[in-house]
N, C-alpha and C positions, 0 to 999 in steps of 0.2 A: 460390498460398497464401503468406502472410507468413510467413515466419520467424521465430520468436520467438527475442529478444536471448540467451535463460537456453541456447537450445539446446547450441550449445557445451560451453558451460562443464558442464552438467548431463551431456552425453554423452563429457563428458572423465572425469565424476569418479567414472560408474557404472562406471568400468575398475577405479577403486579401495576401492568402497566401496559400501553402499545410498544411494539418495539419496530424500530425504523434501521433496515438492512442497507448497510451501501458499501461501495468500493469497487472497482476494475468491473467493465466489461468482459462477461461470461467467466468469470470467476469462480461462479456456483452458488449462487444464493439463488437464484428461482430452486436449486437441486436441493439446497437446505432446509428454503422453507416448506418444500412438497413434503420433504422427510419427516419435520415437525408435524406438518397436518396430518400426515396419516393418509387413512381411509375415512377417516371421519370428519378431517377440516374440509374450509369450502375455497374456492379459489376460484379468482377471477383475474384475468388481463386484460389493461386497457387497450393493448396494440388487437385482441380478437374483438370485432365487431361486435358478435352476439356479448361478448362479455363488457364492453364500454357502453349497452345499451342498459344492457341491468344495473351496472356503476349507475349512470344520470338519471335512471327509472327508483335506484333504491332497491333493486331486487336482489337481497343478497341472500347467497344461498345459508341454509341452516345451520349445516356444519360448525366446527370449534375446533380450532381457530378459523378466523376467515382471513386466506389471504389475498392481499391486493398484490398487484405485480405493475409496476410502471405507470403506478398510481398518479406520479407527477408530471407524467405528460398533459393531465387535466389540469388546467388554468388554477382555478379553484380547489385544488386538491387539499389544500391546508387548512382552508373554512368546512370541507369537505369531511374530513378525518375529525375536526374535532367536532361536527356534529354526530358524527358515525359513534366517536367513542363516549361522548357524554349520554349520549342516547340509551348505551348498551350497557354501560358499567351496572346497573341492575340488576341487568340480568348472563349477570360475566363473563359476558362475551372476549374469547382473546384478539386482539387486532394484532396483523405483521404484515408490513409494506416492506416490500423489496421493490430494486430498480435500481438504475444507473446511478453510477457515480455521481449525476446529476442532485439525485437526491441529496447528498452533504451540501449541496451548494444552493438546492433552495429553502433547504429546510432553515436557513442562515437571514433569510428575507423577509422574517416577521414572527411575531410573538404569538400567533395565534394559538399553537402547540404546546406552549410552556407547562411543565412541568404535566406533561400526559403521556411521555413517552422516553424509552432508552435506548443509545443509540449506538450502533456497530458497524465495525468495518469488516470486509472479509478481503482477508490476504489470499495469495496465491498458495499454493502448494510448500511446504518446507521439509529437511530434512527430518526438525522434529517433530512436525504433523503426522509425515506420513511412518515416524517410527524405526528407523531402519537408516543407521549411523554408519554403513558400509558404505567402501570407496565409491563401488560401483554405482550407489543410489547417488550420491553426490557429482558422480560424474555424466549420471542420467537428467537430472536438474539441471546442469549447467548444461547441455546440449540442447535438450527439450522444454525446458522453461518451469514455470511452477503453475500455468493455467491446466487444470483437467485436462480440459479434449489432449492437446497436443502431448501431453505429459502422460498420458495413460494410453494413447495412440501405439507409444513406443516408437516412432518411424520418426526420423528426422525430418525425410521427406515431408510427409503429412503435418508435422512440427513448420516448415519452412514457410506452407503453403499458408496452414494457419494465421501464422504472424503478418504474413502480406496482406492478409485479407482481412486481421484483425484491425492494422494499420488504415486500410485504407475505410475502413469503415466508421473507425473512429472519429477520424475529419469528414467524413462525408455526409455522416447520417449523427452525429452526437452532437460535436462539435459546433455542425452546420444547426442545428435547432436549439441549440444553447443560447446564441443570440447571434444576430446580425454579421455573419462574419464572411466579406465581399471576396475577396482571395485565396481560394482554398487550395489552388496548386500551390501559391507560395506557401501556403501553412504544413503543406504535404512537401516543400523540399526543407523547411526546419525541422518537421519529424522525422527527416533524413538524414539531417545533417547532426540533428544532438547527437546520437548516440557515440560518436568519434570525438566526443568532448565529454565524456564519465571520467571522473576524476581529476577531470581539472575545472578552476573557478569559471566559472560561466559569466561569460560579457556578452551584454546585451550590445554594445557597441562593436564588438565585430562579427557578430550573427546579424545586425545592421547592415553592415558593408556587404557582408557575403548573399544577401539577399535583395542589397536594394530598396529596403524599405525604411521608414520613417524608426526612430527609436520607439516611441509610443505604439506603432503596428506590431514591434515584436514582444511589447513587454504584455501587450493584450494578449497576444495569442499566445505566450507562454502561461499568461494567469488561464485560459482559457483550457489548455492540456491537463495543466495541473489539477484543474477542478476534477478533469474527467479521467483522472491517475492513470497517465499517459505514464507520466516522471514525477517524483518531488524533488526537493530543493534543500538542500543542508545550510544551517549557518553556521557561521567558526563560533568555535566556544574561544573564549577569552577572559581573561581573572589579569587582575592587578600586580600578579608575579610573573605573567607570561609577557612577552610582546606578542600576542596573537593581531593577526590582523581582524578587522572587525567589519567589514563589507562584501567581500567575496561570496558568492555561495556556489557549492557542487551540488550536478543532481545524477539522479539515477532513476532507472528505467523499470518499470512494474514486468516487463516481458525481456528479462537482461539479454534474450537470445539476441538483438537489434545488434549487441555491443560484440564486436569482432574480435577485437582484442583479449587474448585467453585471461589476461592476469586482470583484465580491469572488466571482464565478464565476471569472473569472479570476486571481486571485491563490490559488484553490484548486489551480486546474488545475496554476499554478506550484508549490505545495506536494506537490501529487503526484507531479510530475515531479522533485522535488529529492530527496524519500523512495524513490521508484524506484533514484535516482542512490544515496545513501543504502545501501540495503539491500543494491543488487549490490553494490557494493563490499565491503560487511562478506561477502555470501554468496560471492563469485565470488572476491574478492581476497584474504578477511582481514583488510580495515584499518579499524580501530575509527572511527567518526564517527556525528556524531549532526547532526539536524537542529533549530534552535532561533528563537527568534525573539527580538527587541529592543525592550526596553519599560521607559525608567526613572520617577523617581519625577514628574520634571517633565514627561511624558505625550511624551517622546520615544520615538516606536517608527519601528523598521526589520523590514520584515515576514518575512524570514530571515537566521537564522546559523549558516553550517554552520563547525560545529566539530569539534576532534578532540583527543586528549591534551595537546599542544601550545599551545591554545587556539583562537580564531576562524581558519578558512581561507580563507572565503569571504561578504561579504557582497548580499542581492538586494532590492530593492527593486522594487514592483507597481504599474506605472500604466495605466490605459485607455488614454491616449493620451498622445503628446507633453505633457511636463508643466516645470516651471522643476526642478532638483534640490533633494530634498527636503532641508532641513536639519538632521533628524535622519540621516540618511547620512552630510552631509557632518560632523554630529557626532560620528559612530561612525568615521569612515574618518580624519579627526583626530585619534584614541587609537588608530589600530592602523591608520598608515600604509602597513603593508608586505600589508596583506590588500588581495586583490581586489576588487573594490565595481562593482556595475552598476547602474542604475536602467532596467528595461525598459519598455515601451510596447505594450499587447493592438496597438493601430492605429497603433502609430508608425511615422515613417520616418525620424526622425533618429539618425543614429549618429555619435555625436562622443565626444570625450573630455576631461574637466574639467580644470582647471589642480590637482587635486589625485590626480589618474590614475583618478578614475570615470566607470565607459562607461556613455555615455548611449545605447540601442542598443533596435531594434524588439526586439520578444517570440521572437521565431523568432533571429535572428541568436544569439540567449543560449541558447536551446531545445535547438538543435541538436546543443550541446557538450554533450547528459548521455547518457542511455541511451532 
């Protein structure tokens, strides 16, 4: 069984603290944190009957760690935990809650928690999770996705069926109990329709039109996916020496199979993997960074900037294959010399490096170096 990257870090930090798991539906945290309990931790879900009646009874099993799973389906879950953990710190007891994506988004709803817990995301699958920097693994991710099941299936097939069914489940059963949300076929033809807009700036105003709804229906139900890391959302990076534009934002997709397009299926997969990169750092490390993208007024774009207080650290650039350097790169790596700068290739095999220090380098040789 793989190892998931969070282990670690997550079974370091339940020594000091509760620790609250979230990100993507079936992603693998219920599989993470069975791994962490062991045979000796105790575990309860609120979705099984017999296990939501011990929840509101208190009867929790002896084990260590004890975990909850979909602990925030209960109303009270927050007043809930921090009596659970103030109670047990005594007698050091470990606490870890896993659940839905939901969890980042209510655990955002009040201070009850403050400072009793550390919090994680778990990403999908990556090249350099699972270890293995061949073309072949790289070509298996982009067909099959980076969720477990479908990804360890091997069968596109079973891949295909997956994602329909992850899809519709999402709006139906997540979505739909997230809050009040009356249109759900229309919500199921916008998860149909983003995917054929990765990589370009996303308007709410003609996803409006193409829908027929109000501009406020569509900005909810897009905050609404997002919670539930359907997709997130990039903003342009901009500095005082570029003309970036400053409103725009691109998003991309947690399950990049949706995106049909070979070359911007792949520059998703890349967005994923850099957000991964991204998020353990802020969760695992502490250190503040964000992921951005490059797009000024004269339609120069660079398809990421990862940046941090400081300003730009890192820039990436998405090609299918072997391609000449693209000249917005070399635009951007001209005003901010001393950054990083790559331009990668889904099928490349050239790895070289420019007369202005960017590496021209297959998709995997780049891959390798995040999480």
């Amino acid at each position: 069984m793989l190892r998931r990257y969070l282990e670690r870090s997550v079974a370091a930090d339940l020594r000091k603290k509760m620790v609250l798991l979230a990100g993507p539906r079936q992603v693998g945290k219920t599989t993470l944190a069975r791994s962490l309990a062991g045979r000796r931790g105790g575990y309860l879900n609120w979705d099984i009957d017999a296990d939501r009646a011990k929840i509101l009874q208190r009867q929790h099993p002896t084990g260590d760690p004890l975990v909850l799973d979909e602990i925030h389906k209960y109303r009270a879950w927050r007043n809930y935990l921090k009596g659970l953990y103030d109670g047990s710190r005594e007698h050091g007891l470990r606490i870890l809650v896993t659940g839905s994506a939901r969890l980042d988004f209510y655990r955002r709803g009040g201070d009850s928690l403050q400072g009793r817990y550390f919090f994680y995301r778990l990403h999908p699958l990556s090249l350099a999770e699972l270890g293995d920097d061949r073309r072949d693994t790289l070509r298996q991710l982009l067909t099959l996705g980076g969720f477990p099941e479908p990804f360890f299936s091997q069968s596109e097939r079973d891949a295909r069926r997956w994602s329909l069914d992850y899809r519709t489940r999402l709006v139906r059963e997540d979505l739909a109990s997230l809050e009040r949300f009356e249109d759900l076929g229309a919500i199921e033809l916008l998860l149909l329709r983003l995917p054929a807009l990765v990589g370009s700036p996303l308007s709410l105003n003609a996803l409006r039109e193409d829908l027929q709804v109000s501009h406020h229906a569509v900005r909810r139900w897009l905050d609404g996916l997002e919670r539930l890391y359907a997709f997130f959302r990039l903003a342009p990076f901009g500095a005082p020496r570029i003309r970036a534009v400053k409103k725009e934002q691109k998003h991309y997709h947690f399950d990049w199979t949706l995106v049909l397009d070979p070359a911007l299926r792949f520059e998703n997969l890349v967005a994923c993997a850099l957000r991964k990169w991204v998020d353990w750092r802020r969760d695992a490390e502490g250190e503040e960074q964000e992921l951005r993208y490059f797009r000024d007024v004269d339609r120069r774009e660079v398809d990421f900037v990862l940046v941090d207080g400081r300003g730009p650290r890192l820039f990436v650039e998405c090609k299918l294959s072997d391609a000449p350097l693209s000249p917005a790169l070399r635009y951007l790596v001209q005003r901010f010399p001393a950054v990083p700068a790559w331009q990668i290739a889904a099928n490349g095999t050239r790895d070289v490096a420019t007369a202005e220090g960017i590496r021209l380098a297959p998709a995997a040789t780049f891959l390798r170096t995040l999480v």
